[in-house]
C-alpha positions in Angstrom: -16.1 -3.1 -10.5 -15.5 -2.0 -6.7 -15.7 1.6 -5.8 -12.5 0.2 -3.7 -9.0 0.2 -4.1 -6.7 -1.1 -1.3 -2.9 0.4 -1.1 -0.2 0.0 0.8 2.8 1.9 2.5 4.9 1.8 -0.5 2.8 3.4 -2.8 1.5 6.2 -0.4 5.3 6.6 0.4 6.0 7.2 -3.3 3.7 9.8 -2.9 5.6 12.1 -0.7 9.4 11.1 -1.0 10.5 11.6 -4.8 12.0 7.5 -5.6 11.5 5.8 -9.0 8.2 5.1 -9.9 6.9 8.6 -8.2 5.5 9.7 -11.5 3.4 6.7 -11.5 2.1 6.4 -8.1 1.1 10.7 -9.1 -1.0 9.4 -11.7 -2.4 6.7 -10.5 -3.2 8.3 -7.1 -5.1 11.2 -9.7 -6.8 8.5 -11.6 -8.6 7.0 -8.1 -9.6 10.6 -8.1 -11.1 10.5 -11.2 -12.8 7.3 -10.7 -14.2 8.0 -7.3 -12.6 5.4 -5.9 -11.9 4.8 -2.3 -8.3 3.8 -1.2 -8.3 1.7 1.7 -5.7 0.2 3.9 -5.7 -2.0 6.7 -4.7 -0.6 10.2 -0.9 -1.0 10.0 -0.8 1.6 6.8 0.5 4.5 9.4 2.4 2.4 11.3 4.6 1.6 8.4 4.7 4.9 7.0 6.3 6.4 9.9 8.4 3.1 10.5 10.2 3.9 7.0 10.0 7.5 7.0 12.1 7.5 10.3 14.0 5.4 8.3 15.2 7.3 5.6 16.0 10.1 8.7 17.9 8.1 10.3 20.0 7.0 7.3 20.3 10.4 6.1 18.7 10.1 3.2 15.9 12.9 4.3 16.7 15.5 6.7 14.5 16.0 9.6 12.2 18.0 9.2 11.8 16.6 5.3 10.8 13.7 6.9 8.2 15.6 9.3 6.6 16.6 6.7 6.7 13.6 4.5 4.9 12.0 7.5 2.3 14.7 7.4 1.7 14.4 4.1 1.5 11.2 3.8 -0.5 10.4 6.4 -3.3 13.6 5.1 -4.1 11.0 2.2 -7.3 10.3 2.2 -7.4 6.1 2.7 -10.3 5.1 4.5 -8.0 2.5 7.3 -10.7 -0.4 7.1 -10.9 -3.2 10.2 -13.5 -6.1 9.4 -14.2 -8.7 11.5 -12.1 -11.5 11.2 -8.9 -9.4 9.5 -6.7 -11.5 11.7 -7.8 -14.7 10.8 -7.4 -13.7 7.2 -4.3 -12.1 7.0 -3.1 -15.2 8.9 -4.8 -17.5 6.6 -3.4 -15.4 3.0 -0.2 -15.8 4.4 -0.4 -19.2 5.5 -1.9 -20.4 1.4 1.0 -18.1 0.1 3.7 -19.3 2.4 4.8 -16.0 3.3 7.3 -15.6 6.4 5.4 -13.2 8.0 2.0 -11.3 8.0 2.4 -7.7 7.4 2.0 -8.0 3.7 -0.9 -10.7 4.4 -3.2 -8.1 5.6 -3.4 -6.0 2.7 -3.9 -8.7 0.7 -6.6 -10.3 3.0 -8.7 -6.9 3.1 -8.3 -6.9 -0.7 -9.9 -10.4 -1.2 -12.8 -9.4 1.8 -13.8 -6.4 -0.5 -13.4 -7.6 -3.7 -11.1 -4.9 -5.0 -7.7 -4.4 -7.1 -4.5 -4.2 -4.7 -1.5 -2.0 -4.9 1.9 -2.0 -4.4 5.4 -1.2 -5.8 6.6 -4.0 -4.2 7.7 -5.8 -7.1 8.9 -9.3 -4.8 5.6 -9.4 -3.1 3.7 -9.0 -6.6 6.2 -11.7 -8.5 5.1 -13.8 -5.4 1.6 -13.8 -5.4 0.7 -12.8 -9.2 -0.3 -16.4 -10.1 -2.7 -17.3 -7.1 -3.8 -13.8 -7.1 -4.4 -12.1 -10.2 -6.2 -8.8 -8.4 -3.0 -7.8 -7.0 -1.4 -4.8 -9.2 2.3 -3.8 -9.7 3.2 0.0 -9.7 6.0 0.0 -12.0 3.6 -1.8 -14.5 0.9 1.1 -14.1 0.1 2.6 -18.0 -1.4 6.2 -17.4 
């Protein structure tokens, strides 16, 4: 079993604006803890945190400053942001075997399959997606504390 555990934005997010399915990203982020495991993302993780946190700002649904310090929260996690050689090509080459329409999503899943580790997200299209093909990648929502 790998020490490593890749994530992406929408979990971290869950993290630090309260949306369904907070509870469980809580207690799975405490379990990692437990387990000494390692969450790692690839180098768009911060990217898309403040992409969606100015988001939610500029829709109103967080004021401000809530999402100033959603960002600093959020971004205080401690997930190694891993860059191997060849990320590129492989985010290119996941999305291109999954027929996905663009990359972003790719990425995590290519630094998954390069460390050998479980994947999540709470996105529940990109898991319904992939779930056959890739059996490593893990649905929030379907997380059993």
């Amino acid at each position: 079993m790998s020490l490593w555990v890749c994530v992406d934005a929408s979990v971290l997010l869950k993290l630090v604006v309260a949306e369904p399915d907070s509870d469980l990203a809580d207690a799975l982020w405490r379990s990692w803890i437990r387990e000494r495991k390692l969450p790692v993302a690839p180098p768009l993780l911060p990217f898309e945190i403040t992409s969606v946190l100015r988001k939610h700002v500029y829709r109103g649904t967080l004021h401000l400053e809530e999402g100033r310090e959603a960002l600093t929260k959020a971004l205080s996690f401690d997930v190694m942001i891993v860059r191997p050689p060849r990320l590129h090509r492989a985010a290119w080459d996941m999305a291109t075997r999954l027929n996905l329409p663009a990359a972003y999503d790719a990425y995590y899943l290519a630094l998954a399959e390069m460390l050998g580790c479980e994947f999540w997200t709470a996105d529940k299209k990109l898991c319904n997606t992939v779930k056959d093909s890739l059996p490593w990648v893990k649905f929030l929502g379907e997380y059993q504390p």
